[in-house]
Structure formats: C-alpha cells, structure tokens
C-alpha positions in Angstrom: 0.0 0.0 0.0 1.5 3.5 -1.0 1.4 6.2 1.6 0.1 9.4 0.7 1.3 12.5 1.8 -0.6 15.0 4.2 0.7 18.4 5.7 1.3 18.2 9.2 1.5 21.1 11.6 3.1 20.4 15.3 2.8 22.7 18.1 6.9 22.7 19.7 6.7 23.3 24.0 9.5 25.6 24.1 11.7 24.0 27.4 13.0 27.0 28.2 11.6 27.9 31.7 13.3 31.6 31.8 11.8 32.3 28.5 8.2 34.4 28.8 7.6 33.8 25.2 4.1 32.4 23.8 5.0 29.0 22.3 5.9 29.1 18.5 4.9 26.5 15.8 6.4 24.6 13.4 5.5 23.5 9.8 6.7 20.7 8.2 6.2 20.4 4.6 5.3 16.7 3.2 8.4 16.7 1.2 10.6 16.6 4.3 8.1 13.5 5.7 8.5 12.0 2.7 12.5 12.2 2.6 12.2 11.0 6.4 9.9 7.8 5.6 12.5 7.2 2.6 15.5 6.6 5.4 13.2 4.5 7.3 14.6 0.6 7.1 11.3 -1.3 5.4 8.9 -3.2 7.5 8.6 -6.8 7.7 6.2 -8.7 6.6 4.6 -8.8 10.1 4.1 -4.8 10.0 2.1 -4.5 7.1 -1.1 -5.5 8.6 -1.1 -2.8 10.5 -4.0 -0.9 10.2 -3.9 2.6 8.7 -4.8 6.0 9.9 -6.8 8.2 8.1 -6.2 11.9 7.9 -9.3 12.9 9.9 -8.0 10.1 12.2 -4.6 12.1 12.6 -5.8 15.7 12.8 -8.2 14.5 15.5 -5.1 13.3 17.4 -3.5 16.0 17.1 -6.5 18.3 18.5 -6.4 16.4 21.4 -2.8 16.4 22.1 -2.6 19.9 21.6 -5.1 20.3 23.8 -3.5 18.0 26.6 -0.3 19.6 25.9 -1.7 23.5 27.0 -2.1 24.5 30.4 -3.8 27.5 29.3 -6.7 25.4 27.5 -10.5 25.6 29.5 -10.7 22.1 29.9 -7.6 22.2 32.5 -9.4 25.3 33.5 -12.6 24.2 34.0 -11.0 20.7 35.4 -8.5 22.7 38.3 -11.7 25.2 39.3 -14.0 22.5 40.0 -11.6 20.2 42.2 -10.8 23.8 43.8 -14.2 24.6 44.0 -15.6 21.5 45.8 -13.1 21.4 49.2 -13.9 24.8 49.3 -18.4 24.1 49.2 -17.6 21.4 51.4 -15.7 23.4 54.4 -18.3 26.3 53.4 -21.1 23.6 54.2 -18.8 23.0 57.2 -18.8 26.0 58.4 -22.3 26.4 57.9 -23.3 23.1 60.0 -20.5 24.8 63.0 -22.4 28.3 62.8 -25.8 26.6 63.0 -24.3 24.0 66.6 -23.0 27.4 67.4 -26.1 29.4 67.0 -28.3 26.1 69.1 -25.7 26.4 71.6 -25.8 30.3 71.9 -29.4 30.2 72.0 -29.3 27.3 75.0 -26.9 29.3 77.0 -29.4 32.5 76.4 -32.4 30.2 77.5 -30.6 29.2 80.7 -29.8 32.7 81.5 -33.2 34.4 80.9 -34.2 31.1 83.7 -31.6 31.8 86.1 -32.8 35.6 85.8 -36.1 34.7 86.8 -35.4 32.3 89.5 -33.5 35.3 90.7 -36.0 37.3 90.7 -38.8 35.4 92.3 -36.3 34.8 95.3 -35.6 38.3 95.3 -39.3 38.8 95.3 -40.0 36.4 98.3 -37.3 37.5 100.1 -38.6 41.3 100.2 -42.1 39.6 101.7 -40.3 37.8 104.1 -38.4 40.5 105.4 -42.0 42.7 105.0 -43.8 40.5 107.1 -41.0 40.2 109.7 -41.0 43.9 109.9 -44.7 44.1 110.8 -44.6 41.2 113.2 -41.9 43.4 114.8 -43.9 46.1 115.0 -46.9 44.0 116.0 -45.1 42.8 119.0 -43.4 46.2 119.8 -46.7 48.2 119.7 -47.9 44.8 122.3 -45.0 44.8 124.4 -45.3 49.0 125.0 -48.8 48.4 125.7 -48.3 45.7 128.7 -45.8 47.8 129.9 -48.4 50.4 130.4 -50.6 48.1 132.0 -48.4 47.0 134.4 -47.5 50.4 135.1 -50.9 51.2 136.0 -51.2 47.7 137.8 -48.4 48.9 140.0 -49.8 52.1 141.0 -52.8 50.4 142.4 -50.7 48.4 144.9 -50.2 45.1 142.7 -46.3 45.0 142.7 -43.8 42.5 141.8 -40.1 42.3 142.0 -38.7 42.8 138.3 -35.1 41.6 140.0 -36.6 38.1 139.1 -32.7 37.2 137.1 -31.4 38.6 140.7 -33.4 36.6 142.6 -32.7 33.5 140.9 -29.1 33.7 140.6 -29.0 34.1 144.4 -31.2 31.1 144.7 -28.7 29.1 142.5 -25.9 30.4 144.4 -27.6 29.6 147.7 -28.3 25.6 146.2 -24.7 25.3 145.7 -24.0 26.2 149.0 -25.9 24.3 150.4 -24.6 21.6 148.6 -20.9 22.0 149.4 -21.7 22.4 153.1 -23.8 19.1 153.4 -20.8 17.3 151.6 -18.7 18.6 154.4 -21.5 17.8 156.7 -21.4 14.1 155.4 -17.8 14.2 156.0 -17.7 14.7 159.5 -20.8 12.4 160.1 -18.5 9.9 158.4 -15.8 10.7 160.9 -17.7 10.5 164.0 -19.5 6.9 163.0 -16.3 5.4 162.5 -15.0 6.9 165.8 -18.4 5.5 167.6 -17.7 2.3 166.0 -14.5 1.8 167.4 -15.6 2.5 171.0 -18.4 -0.1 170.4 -16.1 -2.6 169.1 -13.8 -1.6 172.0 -16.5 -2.1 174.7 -16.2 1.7 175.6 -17.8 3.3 179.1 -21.1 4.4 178.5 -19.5 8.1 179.3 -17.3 8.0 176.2 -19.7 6.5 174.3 -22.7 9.4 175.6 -19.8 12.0 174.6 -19.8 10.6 170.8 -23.3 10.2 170.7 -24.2 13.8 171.8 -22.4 14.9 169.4 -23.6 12.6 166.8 -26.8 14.2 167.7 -26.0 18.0 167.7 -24.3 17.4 164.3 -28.1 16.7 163.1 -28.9 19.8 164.5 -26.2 21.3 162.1 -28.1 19.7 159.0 -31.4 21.0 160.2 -30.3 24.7 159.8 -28.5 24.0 157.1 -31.7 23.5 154.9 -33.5 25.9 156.7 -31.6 28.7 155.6 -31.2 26.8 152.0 -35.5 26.5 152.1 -35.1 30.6 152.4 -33.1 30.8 149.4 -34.3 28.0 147.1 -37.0 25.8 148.8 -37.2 23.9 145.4 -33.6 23.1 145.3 -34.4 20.8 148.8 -38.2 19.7 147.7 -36.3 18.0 144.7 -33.9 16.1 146.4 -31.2 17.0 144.0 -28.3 17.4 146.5 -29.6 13.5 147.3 -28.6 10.6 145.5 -30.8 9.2 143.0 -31.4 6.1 145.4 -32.4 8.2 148.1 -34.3 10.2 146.2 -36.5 7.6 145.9 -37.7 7.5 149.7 -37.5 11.7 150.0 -40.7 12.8 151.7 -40.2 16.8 152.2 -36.7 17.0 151.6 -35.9 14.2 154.2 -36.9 10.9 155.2 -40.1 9.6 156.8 -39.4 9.9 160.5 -42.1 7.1 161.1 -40.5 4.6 158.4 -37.1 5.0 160.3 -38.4 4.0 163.7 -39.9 0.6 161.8 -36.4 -0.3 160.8 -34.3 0.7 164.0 -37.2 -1.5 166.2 -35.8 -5.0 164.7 -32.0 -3.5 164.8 -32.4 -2.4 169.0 -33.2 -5.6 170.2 -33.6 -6.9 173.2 -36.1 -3.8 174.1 -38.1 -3.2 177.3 -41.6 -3.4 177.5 -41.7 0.1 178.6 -39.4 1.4 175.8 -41.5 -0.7 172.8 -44.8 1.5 174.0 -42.6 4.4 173.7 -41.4 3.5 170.4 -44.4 2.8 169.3 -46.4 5.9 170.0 -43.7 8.1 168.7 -44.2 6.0 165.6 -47.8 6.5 165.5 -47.5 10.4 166.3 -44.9 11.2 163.8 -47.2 8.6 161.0 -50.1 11.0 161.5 -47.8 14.3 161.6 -46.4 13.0 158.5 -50.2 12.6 157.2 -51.1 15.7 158.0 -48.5 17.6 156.5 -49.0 15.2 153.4 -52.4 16.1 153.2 -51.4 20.3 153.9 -49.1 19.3 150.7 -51.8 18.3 148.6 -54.2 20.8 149.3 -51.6 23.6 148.8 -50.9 22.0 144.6 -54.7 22.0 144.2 -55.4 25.5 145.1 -52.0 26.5 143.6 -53.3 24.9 140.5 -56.8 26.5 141.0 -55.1 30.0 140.8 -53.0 29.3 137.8 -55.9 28.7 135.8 -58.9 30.5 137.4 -58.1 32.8 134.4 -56.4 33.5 131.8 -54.6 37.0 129.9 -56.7 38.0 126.6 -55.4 38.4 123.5 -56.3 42.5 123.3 -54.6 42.4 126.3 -57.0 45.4 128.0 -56.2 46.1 131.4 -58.6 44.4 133.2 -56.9 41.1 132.1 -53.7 42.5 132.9 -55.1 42.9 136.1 -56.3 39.8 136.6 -53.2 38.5 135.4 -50.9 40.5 137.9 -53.6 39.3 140.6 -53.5 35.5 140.1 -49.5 36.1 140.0 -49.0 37.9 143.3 -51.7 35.0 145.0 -49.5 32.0 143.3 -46.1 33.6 144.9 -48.0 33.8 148.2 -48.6 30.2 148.2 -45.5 29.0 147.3 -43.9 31.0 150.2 -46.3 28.3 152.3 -44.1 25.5 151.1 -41.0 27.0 153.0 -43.1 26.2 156.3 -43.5 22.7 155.3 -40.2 21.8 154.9 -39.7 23.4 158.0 -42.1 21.5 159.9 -41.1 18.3 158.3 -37.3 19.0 159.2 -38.8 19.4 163.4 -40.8 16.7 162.9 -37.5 14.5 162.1 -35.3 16.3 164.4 -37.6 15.9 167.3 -38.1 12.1 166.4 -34.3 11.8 166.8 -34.3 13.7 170.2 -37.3 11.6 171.0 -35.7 8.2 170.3 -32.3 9.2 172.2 -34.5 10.2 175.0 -36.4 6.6 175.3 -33.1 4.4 174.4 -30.2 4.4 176.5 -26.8 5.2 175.7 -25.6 2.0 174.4 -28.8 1.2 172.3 -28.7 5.3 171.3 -24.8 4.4 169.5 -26.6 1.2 167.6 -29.5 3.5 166.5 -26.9 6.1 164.9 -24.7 3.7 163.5 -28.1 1.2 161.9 -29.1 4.6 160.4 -26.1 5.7 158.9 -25.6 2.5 157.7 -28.6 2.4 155.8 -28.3 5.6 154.4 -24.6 4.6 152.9 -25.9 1.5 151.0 -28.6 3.5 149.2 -26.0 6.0 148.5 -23.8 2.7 147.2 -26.3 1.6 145.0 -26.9 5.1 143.7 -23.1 4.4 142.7 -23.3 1.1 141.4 -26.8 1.9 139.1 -25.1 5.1 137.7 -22.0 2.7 137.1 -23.9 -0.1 135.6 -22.8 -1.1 131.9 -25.0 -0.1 129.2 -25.9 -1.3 126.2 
C-alpha cells in the first residue's frame, strides 16, 4: 500500500523555563516526511497489517494532544476550578453546620440565663415579703409589748407589785443551792468521821460516858443539817423539795426533803433488840405520832398544789390584752407567789418533825442502844447512797 502525503503542523513546548515567550509552531512540509519515511529501514512482513490511519484520524489526534499539551486550554481550566471549587463548598457547608451547633448552643446558654434571671427574681421577690412580714410582726409585737408595759405600770400604782429583780433573785437562789450543797458534803464528812470513831468505841466495849460523849455529838451534828436546809428552804426551797443534792437512790424515799421519820423507827425497832416493854410502848407511840404528823403535812401538801393549781388557771390573759386582764393576770401572779412561800413552812415543819423524832428516840433508848441506832441509820443511808453508785455505774448497752 503507497502512503500518501498530508501536511502536518506540530505545536513545539519551548523548554526554556526563563523564556516568557508564547510558544511558537512549526510547519513541516510533506516533502521533508516523505525524505524521512525514505530513510526508514522497510517493515517486515509482520508490519504491514497494520491498520492505517486516516487523515481525519490524525488531525483528530492531534486536536487532542494539543489540547492535553496546554495549560492554558479551558478544559484544565474548568478541570482545576471545579476540584478547587468542591473542598472549598464542602468546608463552606462545614462552616455552615458549626455556625448553626454554634447558633443552638448560643441560644441554649441565652435560655438558661433568661431562667436563672427569673429564678433570681422570684427569690428576690419572696425575700422582700419575708423581710416585710417580719417587719410588721416586729412592729406587732413592739406596739404589744409598749402596751403591757403600760398596763403593768398602772397595775403597780394600784398596789399590785412585783419584783422585776426576778434574774437577781434567781441567781441568788442558784448560788444559795450550791452552797448548800458544798456544806452538806462537808457535813457528810464529819458524820462519816464520827461513826467510825463510835464504831471503834463499840467494838472496843467503851464506858457508857465515852460513848454518851460521841453520841451527843452525833446528835448536835443533826442539829447542824437541820439549819442548814432551813436557811437553803429561804433561798431556794425547790432546790431541797427535789432532792437533788440526794442521791438518785435516796431520792426515791424523799418525803419533804428528808426521810419519813415514822418509816425510820420501823427499821431501828428490829436493829435495837432486846427492848423493854416500857421502851417498845414508847417506840411505838412516837411512831404513831410522827405517821399522822407526817399525814397531816402530806395532806397540807396536797391541798396547797390544788389551790396553787386552781389560781393558775382560774383565768387567763386575753389576747387585746385590756387592762382588766392584765389585772387579773398581775392578781392570780401575786396569790400564786404567796402560796409558794407556804411550802417554806412545810419543809420546816417536816425538818422538826425529824429532828424531834431523833431527840425523842435518844431520850427513850439508853446510851448504848442510842450508838446502835446512829450507827443502823447511817448504815442504811450509805448503801442506798452505794447503790446510787453502782446503778449510775452499771454497763449499758
């Protein structure tokens, strides 16, 4: 097959990269293609079936090459723009999705706040009634209080009067108990000493002068006791009616500050044997006369709460607090502190009632049966003072 001849036009990249030239092109006339196919070596047999390429073929190729070959052509253009153009829509759809989290966010902060504000101010507002309605109860009980005061004034000036040195009063009352308690500690001290020195002149088979020279004054030191809680009854008379300066066993048998003297004879009868006939009728009556005194001052006890009760709640002070209440008031007040002065006598007259028992007792026992009788009842009154300390010393669970 002859091979025609066809013009041929070829774009040359210049290789320079200093040069700022446009590209030139170069023409090469068939001739020259024809002298070049003439030096070409001739094909084997195996390259002629090779298929042929037409002109259109060829200028098609070269199109396309040309159009490879440029940078400057608007495929590459359009190529480069659109891979540049899609990172940048996707970080601008990014962005977009950020703005709108940030926006949610912003708007969940704003929400937040506007609640905190109000929960703020409804606290605020509550607060301010609070401290409104505390003002007025203030002034509620301020206008109140200036308005007894009054009253009492006027109470006063019609003869009702009572002591405003009430915090005076009572700490001399507590200093007074505490007095009284440190001086029957000292008193139970000495009793102490003198038992144990009676006790050795028993055990010693002493005269019956040494031994009346102990028990005298054995006997006088009850007398001691007896004015001790007659001047603490002055002071605090409730201090000695509870029994506090008592231990918690012997508390349990207190009967006006003291013991029973009637229930102290029963236990020094089966301690004194062998006892005349004479002496047991003796006994015996003083038992019976100091039971009833005892149930007479009982019953003086019982009628004295009643009535005391009576006046405590034979009225009552309104709540417009006028001033014939408040007189009342003042009234039922000064009658109740009369009353209670009453129970001052009754420890009293308990206290003589036990002091004369003892006298009464020493009087109807001799001397030798008088140091048994002192030394049974202090004995008696030790163990319930020991098992006071073994109950407050018990373990717990």
């Amino acid at each position: 097959m002859s091979r025609q001849p066809f013009p041929m036009q070829y774009t040359v990249l210049s290789s320079s990269k200093s040069s700022g030239r446009p590209k030139s092109s170069l023409s090469i006339s068939p001739s020259a293609i024809q002298i070049e196919y003439q030096r070409l070596p001739l094909w084997s047999d195996q390259q002629k079936n090779i298929v042929p390429i037409s002109s259109g073929s060829l200028e098609y190729w070269r199109e396309s090459t040309m159009a490879d070959a440029s940078p400057r052509t608007d495929t590459s253009t359009d190529v480069d723009t659109d891979d540049k153009i899609a990172p940048f829509e996707r970080g601008q759809s990014t962005t977009n999705v950020a703005s709108d989290s940030s926006d949610r966010s912003k708007e969940t902060k704003d929400q937040k706040t506007l609640r905190r504000l109000a929960q703020n101010r409804e606290a605020a507002r509550k607060s301010r009634l609070r401290k409104k309605a505390y003002v007025q109860q203030l002034e509620s009980s301020r206008l109140k209080l200036t308005q007894l005061e009054q009253e009492l004034q006027r109470a006063r000036q019609q003869g009702i009067f009572i002591s405003s040195s009430g915090d005076q009063a009572h700490s001399m009352s507590g200093n007074g108990a505490v007095a009284f308690d440190a001086e029957y500690a000292r008193w139970l001290e000495e009793q102490n000493r003198q038992i144990n020195e009676l006790r050795s002149a028993v055990s010693a088979h002493a005269s019956d002068a040494e031994l009346r020279v102990i028990v005298d004054g054995i006997m006088a030191h009850y007398d001691d006791v007896f004015r001790l809680k007659a001047n603490a009854a002055k002071a605090d008379v409730f201090h000695l009616l509870s029994g506090m300066w008592k231990t918690p066993a012997e508390r349990c048998f207190l009967w006006l500050g003291g013991f029973r003297s009637s229930e102290l004879l029963k236990l020094l009868v089966s301690q004194l044997e062998p006892l005349t006939e004479q002496q047991l009728v003796a006994i015996d009556n003083l038992q019976q006369s100091s039971q009833q005194a005892e149930d007479a001052l009982s019953q003086g006890m019982e009628a004295l709460q009643q009535s005391l009760a009576e006046t405590l709640s034979s009225g009552s002070l309104g709540s417009s607090g006028s001033s014939g209440n408040v007189a009342n008031y003042m009234g039922q007040m000064a009658m109740a502190m009369g009353k209670l002065g009453t129970l001052e006598g009754f420890i009293r007259q308990a206290d003589n009632l036990r002091q004369q028992t003892l006298q009464q007792m020493h009087r109807i026992l001799t001397t030798r049966q008088s140091a048994r009788a002192f030394l049974a009842i202090h004995d008696y009154f030790s163990r319930l003072r020991a098992l006071s300390s073994l109950w407050l010393a018990r373990p717990r669970d």
